[in-house]
PDB file of N, CA, C, O and CB in Angstrom:
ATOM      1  N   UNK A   1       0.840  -1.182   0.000  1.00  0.00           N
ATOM      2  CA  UNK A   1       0.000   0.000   0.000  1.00  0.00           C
ATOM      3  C   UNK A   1       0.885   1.245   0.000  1.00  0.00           C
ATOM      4  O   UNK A   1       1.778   1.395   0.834  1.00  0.00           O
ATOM      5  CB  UNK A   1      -0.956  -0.002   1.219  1.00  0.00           C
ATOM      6  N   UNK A   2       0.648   2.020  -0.835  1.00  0.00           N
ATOM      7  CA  UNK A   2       1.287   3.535  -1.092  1.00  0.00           C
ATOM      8  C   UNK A   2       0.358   4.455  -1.225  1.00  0.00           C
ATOM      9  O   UNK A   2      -0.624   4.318  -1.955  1.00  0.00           O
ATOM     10  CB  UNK A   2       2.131   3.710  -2.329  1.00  0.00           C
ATOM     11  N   UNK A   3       0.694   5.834  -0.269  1.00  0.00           N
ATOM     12  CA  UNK A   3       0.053   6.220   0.195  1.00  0.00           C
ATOM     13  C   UNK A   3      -0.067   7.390  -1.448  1.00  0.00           C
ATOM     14  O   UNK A   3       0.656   7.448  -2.443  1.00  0.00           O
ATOM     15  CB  UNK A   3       0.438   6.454   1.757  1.00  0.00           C
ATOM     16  N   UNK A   4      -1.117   8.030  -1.113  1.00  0.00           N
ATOM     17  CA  UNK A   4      -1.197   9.078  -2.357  1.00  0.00           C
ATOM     18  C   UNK A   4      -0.343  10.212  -2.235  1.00  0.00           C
ATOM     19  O   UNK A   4      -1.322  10.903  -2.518  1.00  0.00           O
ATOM     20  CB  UNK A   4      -2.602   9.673  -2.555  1.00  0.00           C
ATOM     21  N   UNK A   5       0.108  10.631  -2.157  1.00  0.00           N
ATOM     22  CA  UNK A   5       1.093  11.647  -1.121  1.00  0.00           C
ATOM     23  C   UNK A   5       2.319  10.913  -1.791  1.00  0.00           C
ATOM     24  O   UNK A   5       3.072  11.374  -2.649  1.00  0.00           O
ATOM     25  CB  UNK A   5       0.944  11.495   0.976  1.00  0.00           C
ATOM     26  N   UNK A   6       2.339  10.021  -1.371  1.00  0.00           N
ATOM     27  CA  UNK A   6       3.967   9.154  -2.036  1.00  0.00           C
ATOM     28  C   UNK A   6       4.140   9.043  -3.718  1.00  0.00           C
ATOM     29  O   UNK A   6       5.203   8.943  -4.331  1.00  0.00           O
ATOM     30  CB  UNK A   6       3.991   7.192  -1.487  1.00  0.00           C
ATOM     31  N   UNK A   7       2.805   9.091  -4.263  1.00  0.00           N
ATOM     32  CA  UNK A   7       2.895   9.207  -5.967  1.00  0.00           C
ATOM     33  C   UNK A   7       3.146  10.440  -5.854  1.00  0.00           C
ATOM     34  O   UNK A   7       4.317  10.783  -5.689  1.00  0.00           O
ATOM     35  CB  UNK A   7       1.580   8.862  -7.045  1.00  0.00           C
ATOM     36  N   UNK A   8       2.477  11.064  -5.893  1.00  0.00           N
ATOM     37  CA  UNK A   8       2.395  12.741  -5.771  1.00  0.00           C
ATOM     38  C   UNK A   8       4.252  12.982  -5.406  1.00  0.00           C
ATOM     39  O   UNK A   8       4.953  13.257  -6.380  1.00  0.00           O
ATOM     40  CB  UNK A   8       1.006  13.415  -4.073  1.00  0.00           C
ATOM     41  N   UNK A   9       4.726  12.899  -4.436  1.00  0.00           N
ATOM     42  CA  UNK A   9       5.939  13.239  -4.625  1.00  0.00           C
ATOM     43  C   UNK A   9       6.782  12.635  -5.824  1.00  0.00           C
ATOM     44  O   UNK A   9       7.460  13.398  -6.513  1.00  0.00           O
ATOM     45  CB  UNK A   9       6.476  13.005  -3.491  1.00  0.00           C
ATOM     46  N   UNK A  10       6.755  11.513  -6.036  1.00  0.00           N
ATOM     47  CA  UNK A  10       7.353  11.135  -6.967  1.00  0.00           C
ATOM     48  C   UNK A  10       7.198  11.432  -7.896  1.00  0.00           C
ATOM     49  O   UNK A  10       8.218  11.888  -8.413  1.00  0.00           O
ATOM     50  CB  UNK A  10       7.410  10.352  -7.064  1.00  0.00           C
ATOM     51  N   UNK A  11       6.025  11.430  -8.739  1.00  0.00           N
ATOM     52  CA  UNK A  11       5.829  12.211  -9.695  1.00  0.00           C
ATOM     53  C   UNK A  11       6.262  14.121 -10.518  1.00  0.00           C
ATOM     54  O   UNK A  11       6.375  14.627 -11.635  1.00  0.00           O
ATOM     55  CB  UNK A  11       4.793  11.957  -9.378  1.00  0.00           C
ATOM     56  N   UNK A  12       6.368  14.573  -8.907  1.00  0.00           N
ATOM     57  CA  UNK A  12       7.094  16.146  -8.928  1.00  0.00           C
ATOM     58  C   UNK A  12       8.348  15.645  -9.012  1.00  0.00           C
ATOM     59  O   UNK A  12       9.025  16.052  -9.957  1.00  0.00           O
ATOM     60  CB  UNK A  12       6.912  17.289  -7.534  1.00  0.00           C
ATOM     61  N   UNK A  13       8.782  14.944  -8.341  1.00  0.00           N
ATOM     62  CA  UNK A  13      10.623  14.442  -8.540  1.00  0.00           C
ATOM     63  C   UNK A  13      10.784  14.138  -9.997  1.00  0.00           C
ATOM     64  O   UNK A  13      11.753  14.610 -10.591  1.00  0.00           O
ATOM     65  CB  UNK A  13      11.191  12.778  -7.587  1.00  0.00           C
ATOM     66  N   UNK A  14       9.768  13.264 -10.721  1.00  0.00           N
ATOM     67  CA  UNK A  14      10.054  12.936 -12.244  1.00  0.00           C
ATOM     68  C   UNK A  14      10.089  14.327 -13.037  1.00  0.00           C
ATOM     69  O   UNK A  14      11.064  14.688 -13.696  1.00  0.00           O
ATOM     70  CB  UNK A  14       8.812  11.896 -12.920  1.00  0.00           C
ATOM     71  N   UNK A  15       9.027  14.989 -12.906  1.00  0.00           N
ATOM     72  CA  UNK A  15       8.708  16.413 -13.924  1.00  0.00           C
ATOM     73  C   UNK A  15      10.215  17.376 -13.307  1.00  0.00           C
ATOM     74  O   UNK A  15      10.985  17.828 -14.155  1.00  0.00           O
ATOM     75  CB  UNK A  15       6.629  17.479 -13.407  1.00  0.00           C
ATOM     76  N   UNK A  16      10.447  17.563 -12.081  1.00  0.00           N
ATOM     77  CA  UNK A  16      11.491  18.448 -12.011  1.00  0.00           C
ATOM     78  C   UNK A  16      12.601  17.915 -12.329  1.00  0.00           C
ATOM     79  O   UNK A  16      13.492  18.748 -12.492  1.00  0.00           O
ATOM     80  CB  UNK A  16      11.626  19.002 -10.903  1.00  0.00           C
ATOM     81  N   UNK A  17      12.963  16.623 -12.515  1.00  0.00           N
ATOM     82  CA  UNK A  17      13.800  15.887 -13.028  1.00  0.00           C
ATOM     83  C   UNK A  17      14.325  15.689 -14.463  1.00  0.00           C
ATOM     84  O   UNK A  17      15.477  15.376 -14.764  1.00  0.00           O
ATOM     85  CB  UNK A  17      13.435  15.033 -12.672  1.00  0.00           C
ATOM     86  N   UNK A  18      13.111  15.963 -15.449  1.00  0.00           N
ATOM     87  CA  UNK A  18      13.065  15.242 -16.880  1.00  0.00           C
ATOM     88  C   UNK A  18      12.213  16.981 -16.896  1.00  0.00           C
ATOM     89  O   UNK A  18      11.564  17.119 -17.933  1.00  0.00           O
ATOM     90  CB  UNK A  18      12.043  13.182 -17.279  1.00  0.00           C
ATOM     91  N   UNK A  19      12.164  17.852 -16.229  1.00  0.00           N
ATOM     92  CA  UNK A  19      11.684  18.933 -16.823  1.00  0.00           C
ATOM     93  C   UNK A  19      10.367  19.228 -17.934  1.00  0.00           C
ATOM     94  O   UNK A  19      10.108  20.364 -18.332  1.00  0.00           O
ATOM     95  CB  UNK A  19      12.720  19.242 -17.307  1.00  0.00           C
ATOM     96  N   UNK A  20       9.625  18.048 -18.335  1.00  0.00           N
ATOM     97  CA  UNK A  20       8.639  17.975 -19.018  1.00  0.00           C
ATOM     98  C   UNK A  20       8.858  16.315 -19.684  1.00  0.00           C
ATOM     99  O   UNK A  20       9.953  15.875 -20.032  1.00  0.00           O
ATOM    100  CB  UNK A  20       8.593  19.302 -20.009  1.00  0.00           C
ATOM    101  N   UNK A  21       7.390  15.457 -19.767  1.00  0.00           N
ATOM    102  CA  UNK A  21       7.212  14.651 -20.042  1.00  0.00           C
ATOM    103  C   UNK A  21       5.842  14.286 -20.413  1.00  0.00           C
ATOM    104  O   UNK A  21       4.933  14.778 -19.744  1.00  0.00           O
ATOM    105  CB  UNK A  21       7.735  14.211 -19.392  1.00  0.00           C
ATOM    106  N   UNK A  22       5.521  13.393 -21.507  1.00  0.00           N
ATOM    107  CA  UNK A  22       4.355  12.681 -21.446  1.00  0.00           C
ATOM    108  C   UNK A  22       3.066  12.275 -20.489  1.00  0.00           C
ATOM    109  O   UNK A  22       3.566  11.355 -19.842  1.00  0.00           O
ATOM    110  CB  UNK A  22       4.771  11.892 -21.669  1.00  0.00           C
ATOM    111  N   UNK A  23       2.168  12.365 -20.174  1.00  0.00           N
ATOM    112  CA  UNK A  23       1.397  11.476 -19.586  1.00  0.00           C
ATOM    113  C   UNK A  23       1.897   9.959 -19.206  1.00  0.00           C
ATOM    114  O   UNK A  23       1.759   9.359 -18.140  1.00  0.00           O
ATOM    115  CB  UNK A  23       0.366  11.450 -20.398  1.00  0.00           C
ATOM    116  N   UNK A  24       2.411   9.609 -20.209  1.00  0.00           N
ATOM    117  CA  UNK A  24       3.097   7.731 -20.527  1.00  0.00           C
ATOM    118  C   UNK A  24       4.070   7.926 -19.436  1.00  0.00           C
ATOM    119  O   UNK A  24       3.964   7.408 -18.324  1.00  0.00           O
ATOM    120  CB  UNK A  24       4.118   7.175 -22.440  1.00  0.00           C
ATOM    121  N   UNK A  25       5.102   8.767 -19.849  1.00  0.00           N
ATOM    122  CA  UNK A  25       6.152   8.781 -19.475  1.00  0.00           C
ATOM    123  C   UNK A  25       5.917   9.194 -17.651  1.00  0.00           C
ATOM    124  O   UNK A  25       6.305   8.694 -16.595  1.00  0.00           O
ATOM    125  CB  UNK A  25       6.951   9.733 -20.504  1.00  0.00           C
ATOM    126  N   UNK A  26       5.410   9.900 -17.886  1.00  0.00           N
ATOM    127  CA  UNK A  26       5.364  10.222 -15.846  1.00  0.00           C
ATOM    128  C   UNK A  26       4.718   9.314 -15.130  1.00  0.00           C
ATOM    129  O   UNK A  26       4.806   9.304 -13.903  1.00  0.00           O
ATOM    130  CB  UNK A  26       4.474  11.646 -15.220  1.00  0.00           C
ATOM    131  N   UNK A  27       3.925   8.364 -15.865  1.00  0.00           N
ATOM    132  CA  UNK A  27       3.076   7.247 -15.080  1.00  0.00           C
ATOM    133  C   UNK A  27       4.696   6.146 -15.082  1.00  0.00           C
ATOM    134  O   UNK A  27       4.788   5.752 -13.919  1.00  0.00           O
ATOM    135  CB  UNK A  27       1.213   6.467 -16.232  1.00  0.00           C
ATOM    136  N   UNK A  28       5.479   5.768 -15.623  1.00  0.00           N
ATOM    137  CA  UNK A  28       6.163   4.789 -15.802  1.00  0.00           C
ATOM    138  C   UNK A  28       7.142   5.592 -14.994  1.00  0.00           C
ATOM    139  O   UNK A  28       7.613   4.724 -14.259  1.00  0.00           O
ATOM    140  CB  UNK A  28       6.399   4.222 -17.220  1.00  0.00           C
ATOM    141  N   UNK A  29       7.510   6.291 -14.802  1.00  0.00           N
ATOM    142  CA  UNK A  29       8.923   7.367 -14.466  1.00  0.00           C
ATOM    143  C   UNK A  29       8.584   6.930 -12.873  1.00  0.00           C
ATOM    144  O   UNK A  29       9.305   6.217 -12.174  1.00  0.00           O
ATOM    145  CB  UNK A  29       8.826   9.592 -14.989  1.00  0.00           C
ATOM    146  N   UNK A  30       7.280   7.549 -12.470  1.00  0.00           N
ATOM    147  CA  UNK A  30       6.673   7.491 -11.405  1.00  0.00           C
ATOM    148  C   UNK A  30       6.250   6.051 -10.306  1.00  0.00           C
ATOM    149  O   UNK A  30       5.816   5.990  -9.156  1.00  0.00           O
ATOM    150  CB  UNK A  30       5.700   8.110 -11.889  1.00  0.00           C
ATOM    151  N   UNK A  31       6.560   5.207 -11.140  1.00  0.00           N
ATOM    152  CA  UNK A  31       6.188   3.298 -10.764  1.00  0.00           C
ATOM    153  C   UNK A  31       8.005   3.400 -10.718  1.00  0.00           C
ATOM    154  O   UNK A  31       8.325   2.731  -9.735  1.00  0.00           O
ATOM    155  CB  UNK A  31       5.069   1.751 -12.576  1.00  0.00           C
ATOM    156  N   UNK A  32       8.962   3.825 -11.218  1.00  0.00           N
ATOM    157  CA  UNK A  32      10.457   3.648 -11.306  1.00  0.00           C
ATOM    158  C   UNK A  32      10.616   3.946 -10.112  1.00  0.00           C
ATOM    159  O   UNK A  32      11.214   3.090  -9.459  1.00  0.00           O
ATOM    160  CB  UNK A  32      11.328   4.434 -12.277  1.00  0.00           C
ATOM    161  N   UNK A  33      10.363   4.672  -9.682  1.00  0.00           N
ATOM    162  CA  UNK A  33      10.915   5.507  -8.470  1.00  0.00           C
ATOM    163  C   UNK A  33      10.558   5.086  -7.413  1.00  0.00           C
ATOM    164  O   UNK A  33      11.204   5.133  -6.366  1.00  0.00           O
ATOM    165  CB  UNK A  33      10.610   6.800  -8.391  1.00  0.00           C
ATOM    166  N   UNK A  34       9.588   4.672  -7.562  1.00  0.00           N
ATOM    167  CA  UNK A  34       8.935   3.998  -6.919  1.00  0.00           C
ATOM    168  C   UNK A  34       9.160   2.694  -6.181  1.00  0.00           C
ATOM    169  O   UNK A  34       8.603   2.240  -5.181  1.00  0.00           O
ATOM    170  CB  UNK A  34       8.243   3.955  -7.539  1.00  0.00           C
ATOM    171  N   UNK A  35      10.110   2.225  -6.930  1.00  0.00           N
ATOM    172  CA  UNK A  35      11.000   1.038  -6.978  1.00  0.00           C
ATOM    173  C   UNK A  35       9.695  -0.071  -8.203  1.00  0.00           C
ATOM    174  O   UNK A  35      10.123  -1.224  -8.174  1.00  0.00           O
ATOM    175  CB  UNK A  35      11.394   0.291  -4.864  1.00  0.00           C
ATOM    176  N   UNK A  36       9.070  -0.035  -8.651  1.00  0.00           N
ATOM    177  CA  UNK A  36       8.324  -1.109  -9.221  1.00  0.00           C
ATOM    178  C   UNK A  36       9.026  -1.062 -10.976  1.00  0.00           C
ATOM    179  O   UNK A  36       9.159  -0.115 -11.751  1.00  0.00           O
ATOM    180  CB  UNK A  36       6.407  -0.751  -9.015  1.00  0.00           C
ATOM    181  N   UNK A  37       9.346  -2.456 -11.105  1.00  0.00           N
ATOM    182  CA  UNK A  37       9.527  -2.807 -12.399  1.00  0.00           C
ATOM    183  C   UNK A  37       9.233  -2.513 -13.444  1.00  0.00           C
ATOM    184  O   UNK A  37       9.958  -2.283 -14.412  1.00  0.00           O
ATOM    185  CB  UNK A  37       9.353  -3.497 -12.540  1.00  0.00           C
ATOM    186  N   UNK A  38       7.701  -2.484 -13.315  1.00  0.00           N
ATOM    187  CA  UNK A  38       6.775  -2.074 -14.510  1.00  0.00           C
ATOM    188  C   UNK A  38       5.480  -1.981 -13.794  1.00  0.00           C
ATOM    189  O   UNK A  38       5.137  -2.293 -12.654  1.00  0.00           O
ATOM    190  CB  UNK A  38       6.713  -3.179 -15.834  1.00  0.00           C
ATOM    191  N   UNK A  39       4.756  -1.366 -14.984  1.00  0.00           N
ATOM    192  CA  UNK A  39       3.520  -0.648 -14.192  1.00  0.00           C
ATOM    193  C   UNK A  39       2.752  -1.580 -14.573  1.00  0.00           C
ATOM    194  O   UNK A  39       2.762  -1.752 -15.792  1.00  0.00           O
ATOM    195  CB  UNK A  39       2.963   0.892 -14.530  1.00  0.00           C
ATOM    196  N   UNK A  40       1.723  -2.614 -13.665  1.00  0.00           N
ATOM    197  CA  UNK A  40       0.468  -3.441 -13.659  1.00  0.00           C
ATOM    198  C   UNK A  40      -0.804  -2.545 -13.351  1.00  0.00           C
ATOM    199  O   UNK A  40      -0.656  -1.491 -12.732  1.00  0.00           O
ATOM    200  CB  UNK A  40       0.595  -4.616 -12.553  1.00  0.00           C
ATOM    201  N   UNK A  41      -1.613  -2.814 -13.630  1.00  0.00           N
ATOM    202  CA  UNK A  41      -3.022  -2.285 -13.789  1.00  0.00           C
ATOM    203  C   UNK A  41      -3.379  -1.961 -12.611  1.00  0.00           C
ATOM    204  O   UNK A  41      -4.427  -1.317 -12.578  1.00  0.00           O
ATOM    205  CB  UNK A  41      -4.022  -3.160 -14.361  1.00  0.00           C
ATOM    206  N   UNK A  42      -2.722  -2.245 -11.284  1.00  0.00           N
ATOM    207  CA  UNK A  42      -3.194  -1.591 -10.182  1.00  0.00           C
ATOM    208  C   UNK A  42      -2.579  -0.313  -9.994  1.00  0.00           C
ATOM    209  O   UNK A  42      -3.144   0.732  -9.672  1.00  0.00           O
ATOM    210  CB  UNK A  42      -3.045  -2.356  -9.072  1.00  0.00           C
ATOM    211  N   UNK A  43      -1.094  -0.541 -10.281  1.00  0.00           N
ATOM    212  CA  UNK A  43      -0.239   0.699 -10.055  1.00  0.00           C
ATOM    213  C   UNK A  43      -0.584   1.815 -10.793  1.00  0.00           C
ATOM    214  O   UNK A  43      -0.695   2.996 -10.465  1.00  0.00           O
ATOM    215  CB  UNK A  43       1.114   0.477 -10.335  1.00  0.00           C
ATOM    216  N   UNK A  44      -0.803   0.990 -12.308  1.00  0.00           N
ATOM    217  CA  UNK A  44      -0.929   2.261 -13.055  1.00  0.00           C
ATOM    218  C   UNK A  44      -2.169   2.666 -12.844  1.00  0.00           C
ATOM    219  O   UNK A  44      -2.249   3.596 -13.647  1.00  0.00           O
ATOM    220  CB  UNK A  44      -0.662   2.208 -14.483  1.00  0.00           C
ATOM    221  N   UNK A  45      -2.965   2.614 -12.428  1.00  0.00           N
ATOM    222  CA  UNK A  45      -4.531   3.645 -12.244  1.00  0.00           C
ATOM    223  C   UNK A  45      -4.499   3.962 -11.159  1.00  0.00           C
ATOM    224  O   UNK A  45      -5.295   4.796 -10.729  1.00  0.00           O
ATOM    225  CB  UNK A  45      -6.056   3.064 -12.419  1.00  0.00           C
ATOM    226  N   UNK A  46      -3.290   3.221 -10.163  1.00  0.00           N
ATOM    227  CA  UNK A  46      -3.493   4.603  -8.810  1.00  0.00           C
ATOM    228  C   UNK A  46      -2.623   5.576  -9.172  1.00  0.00           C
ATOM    229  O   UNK A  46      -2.879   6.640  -8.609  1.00  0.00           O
ATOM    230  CB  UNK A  46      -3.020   4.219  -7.031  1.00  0.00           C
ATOM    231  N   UNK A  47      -1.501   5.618 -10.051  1.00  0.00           N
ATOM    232  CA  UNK A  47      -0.850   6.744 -10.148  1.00  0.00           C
ATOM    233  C   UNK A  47      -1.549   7.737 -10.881  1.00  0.00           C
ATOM    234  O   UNK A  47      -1.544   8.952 -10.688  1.00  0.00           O
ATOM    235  CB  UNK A  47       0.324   6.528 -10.642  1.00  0.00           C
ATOM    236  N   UNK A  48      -2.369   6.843 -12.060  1.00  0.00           N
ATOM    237  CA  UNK A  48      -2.879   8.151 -12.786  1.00  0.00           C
ATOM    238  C   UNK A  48      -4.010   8.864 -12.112  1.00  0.00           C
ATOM    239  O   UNK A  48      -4.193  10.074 -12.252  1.00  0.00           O
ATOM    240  CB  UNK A  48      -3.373   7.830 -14.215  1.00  0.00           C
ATOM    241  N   UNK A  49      -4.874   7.975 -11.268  1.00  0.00           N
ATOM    242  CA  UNK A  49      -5.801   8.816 -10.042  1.00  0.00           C
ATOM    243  C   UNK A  49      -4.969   9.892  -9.769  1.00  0.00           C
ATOM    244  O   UNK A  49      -5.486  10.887 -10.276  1.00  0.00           O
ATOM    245  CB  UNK A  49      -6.142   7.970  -8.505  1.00  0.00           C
ATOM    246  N   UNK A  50      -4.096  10.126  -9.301  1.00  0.00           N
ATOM    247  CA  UNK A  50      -3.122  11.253  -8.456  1.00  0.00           C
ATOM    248  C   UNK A  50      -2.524  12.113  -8.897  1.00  0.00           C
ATOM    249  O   UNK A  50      -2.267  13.115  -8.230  1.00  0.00           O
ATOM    250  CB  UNK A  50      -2.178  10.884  -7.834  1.00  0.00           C
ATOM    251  N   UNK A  51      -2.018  11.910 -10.529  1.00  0.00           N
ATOM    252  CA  UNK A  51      -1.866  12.944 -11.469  1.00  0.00           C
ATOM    253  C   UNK A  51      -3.218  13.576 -11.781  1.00  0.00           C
ATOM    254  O   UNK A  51      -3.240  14.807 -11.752  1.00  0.00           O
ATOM    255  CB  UNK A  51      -1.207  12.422 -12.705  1.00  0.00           C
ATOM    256  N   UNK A  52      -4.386  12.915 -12.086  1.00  0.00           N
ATOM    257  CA  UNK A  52      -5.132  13.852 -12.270  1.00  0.00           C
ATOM    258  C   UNK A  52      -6.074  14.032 -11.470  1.00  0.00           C
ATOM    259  O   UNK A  52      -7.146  14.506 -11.845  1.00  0.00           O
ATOM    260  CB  UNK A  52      -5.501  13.838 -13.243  1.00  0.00           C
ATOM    261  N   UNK A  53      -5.779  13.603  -9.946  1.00  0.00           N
ATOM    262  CA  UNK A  53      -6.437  14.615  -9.140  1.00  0.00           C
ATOM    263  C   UNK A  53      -5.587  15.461  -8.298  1.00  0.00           C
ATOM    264  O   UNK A  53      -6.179  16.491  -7.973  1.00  0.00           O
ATOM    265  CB  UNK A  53      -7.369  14.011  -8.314  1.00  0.00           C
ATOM    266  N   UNK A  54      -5.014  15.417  -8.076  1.00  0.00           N
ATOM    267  CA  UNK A  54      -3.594  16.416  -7.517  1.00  0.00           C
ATOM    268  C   UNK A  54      -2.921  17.235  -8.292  1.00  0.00           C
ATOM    269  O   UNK A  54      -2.614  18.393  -8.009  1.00  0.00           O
ATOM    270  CB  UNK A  54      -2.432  15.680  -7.067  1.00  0.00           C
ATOM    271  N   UNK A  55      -2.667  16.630  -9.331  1.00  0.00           N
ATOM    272  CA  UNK A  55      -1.344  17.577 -10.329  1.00  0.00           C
ATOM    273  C   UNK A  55      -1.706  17.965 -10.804  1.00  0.00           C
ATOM    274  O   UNK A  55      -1.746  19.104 -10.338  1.00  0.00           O
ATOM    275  CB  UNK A  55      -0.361  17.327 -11.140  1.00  0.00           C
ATOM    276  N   UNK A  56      -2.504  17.917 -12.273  1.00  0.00           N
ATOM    277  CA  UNK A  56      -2.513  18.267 -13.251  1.00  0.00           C
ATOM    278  C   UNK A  56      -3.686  19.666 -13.097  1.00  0.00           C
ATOM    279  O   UNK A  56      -3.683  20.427 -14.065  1.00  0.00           O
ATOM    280  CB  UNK A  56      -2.712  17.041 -14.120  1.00  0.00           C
ATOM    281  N   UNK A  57      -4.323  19.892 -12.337  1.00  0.00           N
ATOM    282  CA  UNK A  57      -4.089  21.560 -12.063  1.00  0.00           C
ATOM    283  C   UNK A  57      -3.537  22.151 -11.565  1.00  0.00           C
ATOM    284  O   UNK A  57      -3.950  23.282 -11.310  1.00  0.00           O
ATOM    285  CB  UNK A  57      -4.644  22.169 -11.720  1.00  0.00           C
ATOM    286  N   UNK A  58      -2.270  21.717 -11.135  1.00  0.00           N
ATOM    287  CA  UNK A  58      -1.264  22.981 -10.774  1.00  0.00           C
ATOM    288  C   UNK A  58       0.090  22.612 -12.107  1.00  0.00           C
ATOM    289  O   UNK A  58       1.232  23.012 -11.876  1.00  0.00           O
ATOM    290  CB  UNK A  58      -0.521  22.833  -8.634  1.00  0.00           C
ATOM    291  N   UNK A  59      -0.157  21.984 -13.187  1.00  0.00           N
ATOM    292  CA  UNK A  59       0.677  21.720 -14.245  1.00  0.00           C
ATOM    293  C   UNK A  59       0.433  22.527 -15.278  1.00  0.00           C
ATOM    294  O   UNK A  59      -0.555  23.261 -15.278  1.00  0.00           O
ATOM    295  CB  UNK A  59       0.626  20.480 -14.643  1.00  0.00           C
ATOM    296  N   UNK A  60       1.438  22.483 -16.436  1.00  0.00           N
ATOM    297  CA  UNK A  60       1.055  22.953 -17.183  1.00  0.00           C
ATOM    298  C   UNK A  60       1.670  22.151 -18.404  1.00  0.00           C
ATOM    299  O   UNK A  60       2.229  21.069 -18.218  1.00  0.00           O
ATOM    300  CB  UNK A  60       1.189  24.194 -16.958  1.00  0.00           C
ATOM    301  N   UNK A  61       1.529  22.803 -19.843  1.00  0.00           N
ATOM    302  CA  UNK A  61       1.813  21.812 -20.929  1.00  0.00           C
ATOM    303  C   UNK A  61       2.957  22.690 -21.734  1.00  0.00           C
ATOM    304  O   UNK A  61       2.990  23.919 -21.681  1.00  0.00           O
ATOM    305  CB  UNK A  61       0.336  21.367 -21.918  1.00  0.00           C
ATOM    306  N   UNK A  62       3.945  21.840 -22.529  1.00  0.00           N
ATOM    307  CA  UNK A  62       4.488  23.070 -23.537  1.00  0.00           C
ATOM    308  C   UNK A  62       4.458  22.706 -24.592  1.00  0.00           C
ATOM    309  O   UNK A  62       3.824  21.659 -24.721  1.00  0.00           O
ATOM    310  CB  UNK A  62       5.782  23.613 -23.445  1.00  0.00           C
ATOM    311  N   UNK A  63       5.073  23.297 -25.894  1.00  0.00           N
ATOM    312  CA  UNK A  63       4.402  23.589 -27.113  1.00  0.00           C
ATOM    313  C   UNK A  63       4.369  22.519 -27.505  1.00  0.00           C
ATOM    314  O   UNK A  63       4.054  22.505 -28.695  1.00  0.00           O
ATOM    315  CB  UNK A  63       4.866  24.462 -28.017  1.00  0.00           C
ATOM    316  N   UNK A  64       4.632  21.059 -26.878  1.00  0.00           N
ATOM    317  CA  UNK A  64       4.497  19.447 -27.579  1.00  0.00           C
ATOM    318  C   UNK A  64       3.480  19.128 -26.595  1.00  0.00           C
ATOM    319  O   UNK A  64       3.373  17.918 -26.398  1.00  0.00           O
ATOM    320  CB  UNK A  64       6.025  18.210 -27.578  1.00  0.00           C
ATOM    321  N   UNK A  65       2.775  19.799 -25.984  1.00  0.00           N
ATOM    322  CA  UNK A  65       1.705  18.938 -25.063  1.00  0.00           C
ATOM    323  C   UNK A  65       2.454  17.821 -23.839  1.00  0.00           C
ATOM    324  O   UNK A  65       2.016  16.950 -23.088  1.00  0.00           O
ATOM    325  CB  UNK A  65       0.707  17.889 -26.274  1.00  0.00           C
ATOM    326  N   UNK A  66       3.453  18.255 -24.058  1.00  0.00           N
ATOM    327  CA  UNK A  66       3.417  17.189 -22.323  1.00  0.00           C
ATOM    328  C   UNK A  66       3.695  18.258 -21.258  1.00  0.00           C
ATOM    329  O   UNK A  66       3.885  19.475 -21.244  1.00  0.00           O
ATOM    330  CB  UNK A  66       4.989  15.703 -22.064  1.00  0.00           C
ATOM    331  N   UNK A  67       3.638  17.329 -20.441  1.00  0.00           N
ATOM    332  CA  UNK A  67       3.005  18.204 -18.866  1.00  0.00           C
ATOM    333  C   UNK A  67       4.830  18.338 -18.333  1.00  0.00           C
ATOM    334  O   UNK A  67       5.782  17.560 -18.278  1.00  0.00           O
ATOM    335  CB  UNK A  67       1.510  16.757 -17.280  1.00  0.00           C
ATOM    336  N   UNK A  68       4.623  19.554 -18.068  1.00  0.00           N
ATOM    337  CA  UNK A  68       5.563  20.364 -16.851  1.00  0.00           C
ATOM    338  C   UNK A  68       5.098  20.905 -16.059  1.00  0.00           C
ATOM    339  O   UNK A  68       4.112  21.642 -16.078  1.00  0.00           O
ATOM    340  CB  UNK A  68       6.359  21.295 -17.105  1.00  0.00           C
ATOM    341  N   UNK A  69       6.223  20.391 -14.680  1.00  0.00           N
ATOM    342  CA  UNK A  69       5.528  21.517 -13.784  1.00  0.00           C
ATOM    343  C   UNK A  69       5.480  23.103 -13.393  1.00  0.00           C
ATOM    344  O   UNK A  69       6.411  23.416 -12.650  1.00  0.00           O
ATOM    345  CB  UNK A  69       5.731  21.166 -12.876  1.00  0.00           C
ATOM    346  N   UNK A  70       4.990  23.693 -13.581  1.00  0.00           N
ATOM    347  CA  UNK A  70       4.045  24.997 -13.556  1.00  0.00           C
ATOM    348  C   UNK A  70       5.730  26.182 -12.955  1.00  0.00           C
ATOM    349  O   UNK A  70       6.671  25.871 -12.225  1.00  0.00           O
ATOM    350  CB  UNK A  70       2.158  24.743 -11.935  1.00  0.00           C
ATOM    351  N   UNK A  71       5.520  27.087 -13.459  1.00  0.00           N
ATOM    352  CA  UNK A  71       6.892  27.995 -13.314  1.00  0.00           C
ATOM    353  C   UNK A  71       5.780  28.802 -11.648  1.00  0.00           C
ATOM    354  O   UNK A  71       6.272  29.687 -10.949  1.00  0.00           O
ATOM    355  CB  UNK A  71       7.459  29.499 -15.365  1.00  0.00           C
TER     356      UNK A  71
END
């Protein structure tokens, strides 16, 4: 069990890290760090729960559409 709070950081560690990325890419970046191998169908829909209920209004996009975090 991982708490939501724990994606959520990780996920800001990936974007300030890689400075802008995919949707794809921050869900997988975000299971890395996480320590998990690869993302299974549980992981990956709790992370993306948390990107888009936490992050992705305080994110923003640049001129290729992937998400950075917000200046």
């Amino acid at each position: 069990m991982i708490a939501p709070v724990e994606f959520e950081a990780a996920a800001l560690h990936a974007l300030q890290e890689n400075l802008s990325m995919t949707e794809e890419e921050l869900i997988m970046e975000t299971a890395r760090l996480l320590g998990f191998a690869r993302t299974g169908p549980d992981i990956r829909s709790a992370i993306e729960a948390v990107i888009a209920e936490r992050l992705l209004p305080n994110l923003s996009r640049d001129h290729l559409g992937r998400l950075k975090a917000s200046a």
